[in-house]
MARTI-785940 format. One record per residue: residue number from 0; residue in one letter; chain; x, y, z of N, C-alpha, C in turn. Coordinates in steps of 0.001 Angstrom, whole numbers. Layout:
N
+-----+-----+-------+---------+---------+---------+---------+---------+---------+---------+---------+---------+
|   n | res | chain |    n_px |    n_py |    n_pz |   ca_px |   ca_py |   ca_pz |    c_px |    c_py |    c_pz |
+-----+-----+-------+---------+---------+---------+---------+---------+---------+---------+---------+---------+
| NUM |   A |     A |       X |       Y |       Z |       X |       Y |       Z |       X |       Y |       Z |
...
+-----+-----+-------+---------+---------+---------+---------+---------+---------+---------+---------+---------+
***
This chain:
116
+-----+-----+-------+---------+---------+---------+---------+---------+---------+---------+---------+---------+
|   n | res | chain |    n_px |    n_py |    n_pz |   ca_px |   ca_py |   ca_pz |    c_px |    c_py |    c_pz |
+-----+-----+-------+---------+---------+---------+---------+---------+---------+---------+---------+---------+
|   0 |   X |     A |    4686 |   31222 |   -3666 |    5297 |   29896 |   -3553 |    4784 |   29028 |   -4697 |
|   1 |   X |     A |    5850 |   28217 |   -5104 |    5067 |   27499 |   -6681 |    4685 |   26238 |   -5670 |
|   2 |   X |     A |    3963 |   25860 |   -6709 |    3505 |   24268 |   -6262 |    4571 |   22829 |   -6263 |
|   3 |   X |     A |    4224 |   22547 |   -5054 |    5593 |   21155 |   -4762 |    5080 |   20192 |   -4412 |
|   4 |   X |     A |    5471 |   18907 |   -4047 |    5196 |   17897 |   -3710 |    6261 |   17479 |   -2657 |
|   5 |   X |     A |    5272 |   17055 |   -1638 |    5962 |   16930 |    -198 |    6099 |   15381 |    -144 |
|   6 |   X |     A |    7138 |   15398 |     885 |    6885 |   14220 |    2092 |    5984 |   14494 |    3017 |
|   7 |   X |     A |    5547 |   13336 |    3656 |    4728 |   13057 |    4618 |    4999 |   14429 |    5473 |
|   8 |   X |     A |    6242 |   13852 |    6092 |    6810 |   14983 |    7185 |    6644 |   16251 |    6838 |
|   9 |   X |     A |    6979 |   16397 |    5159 |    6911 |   18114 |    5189 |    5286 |   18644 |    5046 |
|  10 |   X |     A |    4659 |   17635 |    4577 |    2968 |   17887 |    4708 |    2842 |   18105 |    6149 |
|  11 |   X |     A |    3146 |   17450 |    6936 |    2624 |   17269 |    8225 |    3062 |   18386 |    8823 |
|  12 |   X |     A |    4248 |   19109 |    9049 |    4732 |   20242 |    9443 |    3865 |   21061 |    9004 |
|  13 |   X |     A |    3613 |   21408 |    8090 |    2962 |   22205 |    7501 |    1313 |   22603 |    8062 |
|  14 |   X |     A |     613 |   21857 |    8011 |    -112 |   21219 |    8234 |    -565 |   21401 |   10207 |
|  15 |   X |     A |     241 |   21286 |   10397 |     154 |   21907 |   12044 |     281 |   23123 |   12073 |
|  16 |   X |     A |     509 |   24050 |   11131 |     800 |   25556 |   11431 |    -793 |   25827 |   11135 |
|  17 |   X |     A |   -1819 |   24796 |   10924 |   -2857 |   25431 |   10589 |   -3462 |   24834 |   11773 |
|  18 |   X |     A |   -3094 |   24400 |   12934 |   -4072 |   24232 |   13903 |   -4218 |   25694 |   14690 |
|  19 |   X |     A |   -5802 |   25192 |   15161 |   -6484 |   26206 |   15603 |   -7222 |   27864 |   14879 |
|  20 |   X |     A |   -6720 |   26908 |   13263 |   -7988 |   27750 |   12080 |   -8885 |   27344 |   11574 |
|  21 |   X |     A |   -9788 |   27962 |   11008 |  -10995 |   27357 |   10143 |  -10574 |   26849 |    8617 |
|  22 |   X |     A |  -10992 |   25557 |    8369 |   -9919 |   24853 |    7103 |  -11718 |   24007 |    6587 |
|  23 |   X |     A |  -11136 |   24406 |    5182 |  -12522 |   23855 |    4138 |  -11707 |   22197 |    3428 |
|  24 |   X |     A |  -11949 |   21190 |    3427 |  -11307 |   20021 |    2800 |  -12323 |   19776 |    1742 |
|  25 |   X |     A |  -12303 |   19566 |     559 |  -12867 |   19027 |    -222 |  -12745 |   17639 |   -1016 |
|  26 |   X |     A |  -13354 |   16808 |    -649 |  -13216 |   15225 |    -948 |  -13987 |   15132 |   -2452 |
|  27 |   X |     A |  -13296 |   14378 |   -3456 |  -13911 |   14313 |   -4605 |  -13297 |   12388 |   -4427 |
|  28 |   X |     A |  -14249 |   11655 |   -4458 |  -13972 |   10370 |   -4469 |  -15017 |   10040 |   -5481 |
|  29 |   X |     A |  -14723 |    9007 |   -6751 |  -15326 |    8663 |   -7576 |  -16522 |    9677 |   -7894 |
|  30 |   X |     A |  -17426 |    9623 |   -7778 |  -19101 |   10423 |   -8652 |  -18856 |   11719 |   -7713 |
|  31 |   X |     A |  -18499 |   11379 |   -6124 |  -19039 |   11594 |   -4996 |  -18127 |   12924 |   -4385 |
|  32 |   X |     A |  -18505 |   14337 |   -4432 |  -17929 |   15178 |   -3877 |  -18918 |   16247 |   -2282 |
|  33 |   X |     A |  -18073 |   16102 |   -1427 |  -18500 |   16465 |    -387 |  -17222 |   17486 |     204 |
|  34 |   X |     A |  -17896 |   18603 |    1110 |  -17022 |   19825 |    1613 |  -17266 |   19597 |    2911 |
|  35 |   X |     A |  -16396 |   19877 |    3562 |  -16120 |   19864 |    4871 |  -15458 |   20848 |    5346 |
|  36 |   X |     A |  -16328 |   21528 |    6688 |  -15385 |   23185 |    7083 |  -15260 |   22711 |    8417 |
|  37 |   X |     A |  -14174 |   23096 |    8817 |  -13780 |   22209 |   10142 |  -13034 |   23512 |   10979 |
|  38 |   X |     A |  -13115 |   23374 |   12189 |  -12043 |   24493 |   13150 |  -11019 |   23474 |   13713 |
|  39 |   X |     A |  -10317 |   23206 |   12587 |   -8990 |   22456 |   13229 |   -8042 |   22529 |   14820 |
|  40 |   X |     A |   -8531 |   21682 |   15095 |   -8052 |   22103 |   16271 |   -6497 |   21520 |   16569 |
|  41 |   X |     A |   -6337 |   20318 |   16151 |   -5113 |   19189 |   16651 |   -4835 |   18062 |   14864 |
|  42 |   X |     A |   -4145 |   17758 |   14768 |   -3346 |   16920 |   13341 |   -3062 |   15501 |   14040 |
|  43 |   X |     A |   -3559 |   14758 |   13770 |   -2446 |   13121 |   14093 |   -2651 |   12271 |   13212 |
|  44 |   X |     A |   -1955 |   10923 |   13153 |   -1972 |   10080 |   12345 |   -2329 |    8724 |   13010 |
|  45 |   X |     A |   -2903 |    7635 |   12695 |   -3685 |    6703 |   13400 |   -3280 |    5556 |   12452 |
|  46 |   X |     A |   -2986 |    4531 |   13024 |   -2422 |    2920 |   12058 |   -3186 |    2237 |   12652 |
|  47 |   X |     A |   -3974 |    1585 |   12020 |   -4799 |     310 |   11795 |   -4450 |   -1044 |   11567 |
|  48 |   X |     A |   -3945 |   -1951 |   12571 |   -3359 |   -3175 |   12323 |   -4208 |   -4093 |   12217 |
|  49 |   X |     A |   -5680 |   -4139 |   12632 |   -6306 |   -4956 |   12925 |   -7551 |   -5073 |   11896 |
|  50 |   X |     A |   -7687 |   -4739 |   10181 |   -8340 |   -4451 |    9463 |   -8937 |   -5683 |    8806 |
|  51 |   X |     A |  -10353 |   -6163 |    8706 |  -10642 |   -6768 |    8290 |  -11267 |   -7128 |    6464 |
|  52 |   X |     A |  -10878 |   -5758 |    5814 |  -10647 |   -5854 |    4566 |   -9990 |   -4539 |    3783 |
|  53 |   X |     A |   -9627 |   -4147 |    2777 |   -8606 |   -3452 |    1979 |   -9567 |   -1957 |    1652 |
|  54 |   X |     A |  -10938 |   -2117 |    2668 |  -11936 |    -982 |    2560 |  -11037 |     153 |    3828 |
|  55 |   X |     A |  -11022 |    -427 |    5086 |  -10312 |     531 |    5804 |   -8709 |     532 |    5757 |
|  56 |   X |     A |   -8303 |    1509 |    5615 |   -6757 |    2161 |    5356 |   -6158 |    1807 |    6516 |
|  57 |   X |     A |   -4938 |    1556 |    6434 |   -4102 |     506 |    7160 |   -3386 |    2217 |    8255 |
|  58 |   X |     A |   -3280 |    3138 |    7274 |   -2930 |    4790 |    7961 |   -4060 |    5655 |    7641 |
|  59 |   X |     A |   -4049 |    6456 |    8680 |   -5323 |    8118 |    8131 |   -4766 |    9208 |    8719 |
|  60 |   X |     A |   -5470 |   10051 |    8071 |   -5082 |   11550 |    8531 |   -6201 |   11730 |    9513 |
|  61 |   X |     A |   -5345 |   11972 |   10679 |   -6883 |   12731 |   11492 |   -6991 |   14261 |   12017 |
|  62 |   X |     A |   -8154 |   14735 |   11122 |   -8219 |   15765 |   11320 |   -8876 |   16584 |   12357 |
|  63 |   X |     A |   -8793 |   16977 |   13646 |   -9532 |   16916 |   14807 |  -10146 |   18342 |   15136 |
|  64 |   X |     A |  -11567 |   18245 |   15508 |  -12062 |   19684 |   15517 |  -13643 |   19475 |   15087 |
|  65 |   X |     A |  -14547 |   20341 |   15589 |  -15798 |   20182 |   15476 |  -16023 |   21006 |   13605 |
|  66 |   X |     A |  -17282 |   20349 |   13126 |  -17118 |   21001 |   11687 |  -18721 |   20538 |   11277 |
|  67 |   X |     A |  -18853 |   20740 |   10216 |  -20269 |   20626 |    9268 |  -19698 |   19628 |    8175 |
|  68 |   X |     A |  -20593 |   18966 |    7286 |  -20365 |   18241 |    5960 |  -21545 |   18868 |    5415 |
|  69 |   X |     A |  -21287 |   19236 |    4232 |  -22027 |   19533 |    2955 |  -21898 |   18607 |    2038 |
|  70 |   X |     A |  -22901 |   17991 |    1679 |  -22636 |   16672 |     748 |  -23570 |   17531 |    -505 |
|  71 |   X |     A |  -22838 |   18138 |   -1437 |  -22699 |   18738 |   -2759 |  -24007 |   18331 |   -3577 |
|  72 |   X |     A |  -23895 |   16869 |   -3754 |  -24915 |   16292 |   -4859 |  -26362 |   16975 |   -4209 |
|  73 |   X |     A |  -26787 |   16354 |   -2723 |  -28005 |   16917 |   -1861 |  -28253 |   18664 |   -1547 |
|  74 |   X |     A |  -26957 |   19283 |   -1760 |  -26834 |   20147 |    -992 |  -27412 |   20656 |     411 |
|  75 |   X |     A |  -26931 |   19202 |    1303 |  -27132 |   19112 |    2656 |  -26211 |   19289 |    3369 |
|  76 |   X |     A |  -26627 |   19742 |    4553 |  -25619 |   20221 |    5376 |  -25503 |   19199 |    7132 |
|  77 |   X |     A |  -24985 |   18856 |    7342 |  -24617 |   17842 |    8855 |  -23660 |   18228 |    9748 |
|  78 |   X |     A |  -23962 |   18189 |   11100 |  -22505 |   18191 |   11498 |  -21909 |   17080 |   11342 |
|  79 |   X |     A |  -20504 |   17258 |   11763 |  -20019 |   15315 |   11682 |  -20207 |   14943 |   12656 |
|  80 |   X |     A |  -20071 |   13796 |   12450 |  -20675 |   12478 |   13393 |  -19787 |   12353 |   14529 |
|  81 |   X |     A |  -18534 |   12875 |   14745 |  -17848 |   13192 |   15086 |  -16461 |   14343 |   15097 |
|  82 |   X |     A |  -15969 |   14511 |   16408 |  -15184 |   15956 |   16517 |  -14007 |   15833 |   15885 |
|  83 |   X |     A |  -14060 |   15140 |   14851 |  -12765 |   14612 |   13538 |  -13106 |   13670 |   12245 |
|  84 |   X |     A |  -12497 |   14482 |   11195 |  -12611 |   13689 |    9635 |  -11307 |   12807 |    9466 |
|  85 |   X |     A |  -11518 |   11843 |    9310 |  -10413 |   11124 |    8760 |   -9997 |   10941 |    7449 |
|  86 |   X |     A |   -8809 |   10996 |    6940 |   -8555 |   10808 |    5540 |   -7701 |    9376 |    5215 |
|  87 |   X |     A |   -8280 |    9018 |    4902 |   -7630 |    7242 |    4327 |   -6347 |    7580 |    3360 |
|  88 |   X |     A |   -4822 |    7031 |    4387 |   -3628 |    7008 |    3308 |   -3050 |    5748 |    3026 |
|  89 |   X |     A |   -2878 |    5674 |    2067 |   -2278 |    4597 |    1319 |    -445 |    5308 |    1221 |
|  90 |   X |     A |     317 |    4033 |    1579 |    2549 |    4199 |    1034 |    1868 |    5189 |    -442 |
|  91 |   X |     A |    1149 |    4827 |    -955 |    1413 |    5545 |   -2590 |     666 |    6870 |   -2694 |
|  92 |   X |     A |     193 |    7339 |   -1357 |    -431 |    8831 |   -1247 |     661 |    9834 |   -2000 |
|  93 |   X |     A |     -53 |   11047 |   -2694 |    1033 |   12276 |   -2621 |     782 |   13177 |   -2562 |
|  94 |   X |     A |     994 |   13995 |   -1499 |     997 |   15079 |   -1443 |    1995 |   16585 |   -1321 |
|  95 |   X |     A |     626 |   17433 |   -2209 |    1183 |   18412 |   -2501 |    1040 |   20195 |   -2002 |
|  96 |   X |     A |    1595 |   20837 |   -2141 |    1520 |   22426 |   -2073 |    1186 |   23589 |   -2446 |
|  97 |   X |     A |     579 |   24206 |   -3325 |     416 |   25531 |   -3920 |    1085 |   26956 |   -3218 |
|  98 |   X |     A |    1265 |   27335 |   -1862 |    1333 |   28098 |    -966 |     -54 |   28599 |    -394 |
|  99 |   X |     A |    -717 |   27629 |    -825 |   -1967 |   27921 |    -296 |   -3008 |   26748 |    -217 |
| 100 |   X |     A |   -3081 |   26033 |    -659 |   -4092 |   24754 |    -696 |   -2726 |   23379 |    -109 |
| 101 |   X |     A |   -3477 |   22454 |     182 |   -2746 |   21123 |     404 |   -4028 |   20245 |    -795 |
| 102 |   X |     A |   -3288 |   19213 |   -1354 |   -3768 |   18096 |   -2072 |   -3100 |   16843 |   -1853 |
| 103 |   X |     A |   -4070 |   15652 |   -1450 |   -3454 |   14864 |    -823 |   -4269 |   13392 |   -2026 |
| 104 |   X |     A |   -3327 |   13204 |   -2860 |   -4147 |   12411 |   -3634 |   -3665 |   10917 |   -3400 |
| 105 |   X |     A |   -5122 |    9930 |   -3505 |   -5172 |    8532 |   -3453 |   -5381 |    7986 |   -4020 |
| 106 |   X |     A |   -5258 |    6572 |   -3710 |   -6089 |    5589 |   -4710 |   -7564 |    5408 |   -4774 |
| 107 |   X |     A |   -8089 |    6420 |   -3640 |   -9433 |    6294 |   -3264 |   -9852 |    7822 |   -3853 |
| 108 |   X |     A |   -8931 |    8389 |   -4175 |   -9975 |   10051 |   -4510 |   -8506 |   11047 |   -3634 |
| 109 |   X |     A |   -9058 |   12756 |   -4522 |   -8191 |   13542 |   -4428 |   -9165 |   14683 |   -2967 |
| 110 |   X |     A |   -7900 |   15170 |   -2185 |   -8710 |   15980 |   -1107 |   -8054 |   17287 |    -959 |
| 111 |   X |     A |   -8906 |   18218 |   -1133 |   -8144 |   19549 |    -666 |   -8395 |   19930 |     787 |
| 112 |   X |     A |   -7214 |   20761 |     934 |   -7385 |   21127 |    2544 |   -6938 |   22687 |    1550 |
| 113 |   X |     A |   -7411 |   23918 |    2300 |   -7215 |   25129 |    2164 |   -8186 |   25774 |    3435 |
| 114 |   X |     A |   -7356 |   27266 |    3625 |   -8210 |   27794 |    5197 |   -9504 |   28454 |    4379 |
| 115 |   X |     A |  -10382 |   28245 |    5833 |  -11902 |   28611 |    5070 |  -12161 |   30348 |    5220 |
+-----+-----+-------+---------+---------+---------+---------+---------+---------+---------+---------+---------+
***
């Protein structure tokens, strides 16, 4: 499959065919790159009306499922703080396809999702 660029919807379809696998996301935001291996369990999306500055995302990806963070620079390892990672989307997100990776790039930093 060549590489494409989706809609929301066709990310999101997609994207549910991977619940209930093991999925590695890799967050590269400014300096700051951190891995995350997660056992996806469930996909939703969450709107934020009530935001008190342009730091939290008005939409996110929520990615639901128990997992670890490896924060790269330390090479430390955590579980998360909780049984879901969220990904901050901005209207001007885009994401894309390889037939094998998802890339979901922002104004805040680029994230891969691929199975672990």
């Amino acid at each position: 499959m060549e590489h494409q660029f989706l809609s929301v919807e066709a990310f999101n379809e997609l994207i549910q065919q991977w619940s209930g696998r093991q999925v590695k996301i890799t967050k590269h935001e400014m300096d700051d790159v951190d891995q995350i291996v997660l056992h996806l369990q469930s996909v939703s999306y969450d709107r934020n009306t009530r935001r008190i500055d342009d730091y939290v995302p008005i939409h996110s990806l929520q990615l639901h499922g128990e997992g670890q963070i490896q924060t790269l620079a330390t090479m430390s390892t955590q579980p998360l703080p909780s049984p879901s990672y969220e990904i901050p989307l901005q209207d001007s997100a885009m994401y894309e396809f390889d037939g094998e990776k998802f890339f979901i790039t922002t104004e805040r930093g680029v994230y891969k999702i691929e199975l672990a």
